[in-house]
C-alpha positions as CSV (number, residue, x, y, z in Angstrom):
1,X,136.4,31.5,118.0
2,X,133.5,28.5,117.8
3,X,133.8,26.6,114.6
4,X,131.4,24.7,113.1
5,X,132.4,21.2,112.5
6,X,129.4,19.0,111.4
7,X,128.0,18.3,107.9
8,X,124.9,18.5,109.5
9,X,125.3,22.3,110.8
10,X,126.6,23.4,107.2
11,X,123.7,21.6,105.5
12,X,121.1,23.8,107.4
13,X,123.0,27.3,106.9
14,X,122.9,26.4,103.3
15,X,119.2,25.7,103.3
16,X,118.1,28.0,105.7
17,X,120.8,31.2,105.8
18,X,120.8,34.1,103.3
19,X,123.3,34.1,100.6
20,X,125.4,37.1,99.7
21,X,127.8,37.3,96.9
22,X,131.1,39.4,96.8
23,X,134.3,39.7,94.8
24,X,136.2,36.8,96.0
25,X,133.9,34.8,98.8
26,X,130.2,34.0,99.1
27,X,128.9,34.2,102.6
28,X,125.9,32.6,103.6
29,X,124.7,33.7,107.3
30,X,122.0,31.9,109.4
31,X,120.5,33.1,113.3
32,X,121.8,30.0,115.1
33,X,120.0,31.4,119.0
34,X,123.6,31.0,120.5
35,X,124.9,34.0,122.4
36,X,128.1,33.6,120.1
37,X,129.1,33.7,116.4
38,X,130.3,30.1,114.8
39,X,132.3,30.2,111.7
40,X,133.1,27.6,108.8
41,X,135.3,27.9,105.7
42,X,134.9,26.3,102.8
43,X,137.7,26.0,99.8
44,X,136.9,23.4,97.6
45,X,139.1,21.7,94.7
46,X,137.8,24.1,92.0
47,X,139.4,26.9,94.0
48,X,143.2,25.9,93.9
49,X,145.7,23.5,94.9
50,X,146.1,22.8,98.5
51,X,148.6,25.4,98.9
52,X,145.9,28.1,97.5
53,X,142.8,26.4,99.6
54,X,144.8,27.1,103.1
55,X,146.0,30.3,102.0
56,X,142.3,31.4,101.6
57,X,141.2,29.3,104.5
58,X,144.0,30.9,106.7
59,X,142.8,34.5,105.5
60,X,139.1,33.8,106.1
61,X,139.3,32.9,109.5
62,X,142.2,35.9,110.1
63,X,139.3,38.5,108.8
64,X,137.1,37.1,111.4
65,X,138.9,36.5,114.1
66,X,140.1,40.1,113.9
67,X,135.8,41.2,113.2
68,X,134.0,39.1,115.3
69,X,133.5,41.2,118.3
70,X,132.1,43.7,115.9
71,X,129.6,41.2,114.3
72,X,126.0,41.0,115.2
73,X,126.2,37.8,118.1
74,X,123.9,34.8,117.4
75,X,125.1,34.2,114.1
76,X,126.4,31.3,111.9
77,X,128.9,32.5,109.4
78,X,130.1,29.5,106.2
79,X,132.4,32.0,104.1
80,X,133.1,30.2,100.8
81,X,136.2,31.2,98.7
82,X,135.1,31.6,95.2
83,X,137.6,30.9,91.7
84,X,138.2,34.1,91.0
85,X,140.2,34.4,94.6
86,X,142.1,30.9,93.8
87,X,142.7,32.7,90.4
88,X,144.6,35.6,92.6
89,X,145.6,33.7,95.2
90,X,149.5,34.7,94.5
91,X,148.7,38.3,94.8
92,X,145.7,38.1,97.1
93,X,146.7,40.4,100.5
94,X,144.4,39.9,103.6
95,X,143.7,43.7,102.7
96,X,141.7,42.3,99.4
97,X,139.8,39.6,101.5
98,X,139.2,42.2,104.3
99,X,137.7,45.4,101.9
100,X,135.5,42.2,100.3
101,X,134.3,40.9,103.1
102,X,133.5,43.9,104.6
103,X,131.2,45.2,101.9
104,X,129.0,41.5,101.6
105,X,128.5,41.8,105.7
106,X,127.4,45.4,105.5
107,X,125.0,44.3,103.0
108,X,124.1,41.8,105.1
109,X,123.6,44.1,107.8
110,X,125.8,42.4,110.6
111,X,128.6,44.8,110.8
């Protein structure tokens, strides 16, 4: 799994990628002309406590890790966990993130 690491890189998927809304993460999803998918996650403080943030960060990246070889390649992926998931966090199961995340990429039309 490439991550993206650089302010620099999320600053142009946020000006330049598409934007789609779910349930519990916002995904925004720029062509990056690699021959492999990058990934960021972001949980900021709004969300949670730290203990929530990493829970959400952990399932994020789990939900890609186990999609990306069914993605579309040459993509940059920033999923951003919204409140309503830090609201859930407790009860949140990786099924929740997975059924959400699902429906926003098929909108997308990369999965």
């Amino acid at each position: 799994m490439h991550k993206l690491k650089k302010n620099i890189q999320y600053q142009e998927i946020y000006n330049k990628g598409d934007k789609f809304f779910g349930y519990y993460a916002l995904i925004y999803i720029n062509k990056n002309n690699l021959e492999y998918n990058r990934l960021g996650v972001v949980a900021s403080k709004k969300t949670g406590n730290a203990v929530c943030r990493a829970k959400l960060k952990r399932l994020f990246r789990e939900f890609f890790r186990l999609n990306d070889a069914n993605l579309k390649k040459g993509y940059d992926y920033v999923f951003i966990a919204k409140r309503t998931a830090g609201q859930k966090f407790k009860t949140l199961k990786y099924a929740d993130i997975e059924k959400d995340c699902r429906k926003i990429l098929k909108k997308a039309g990369v999965l």
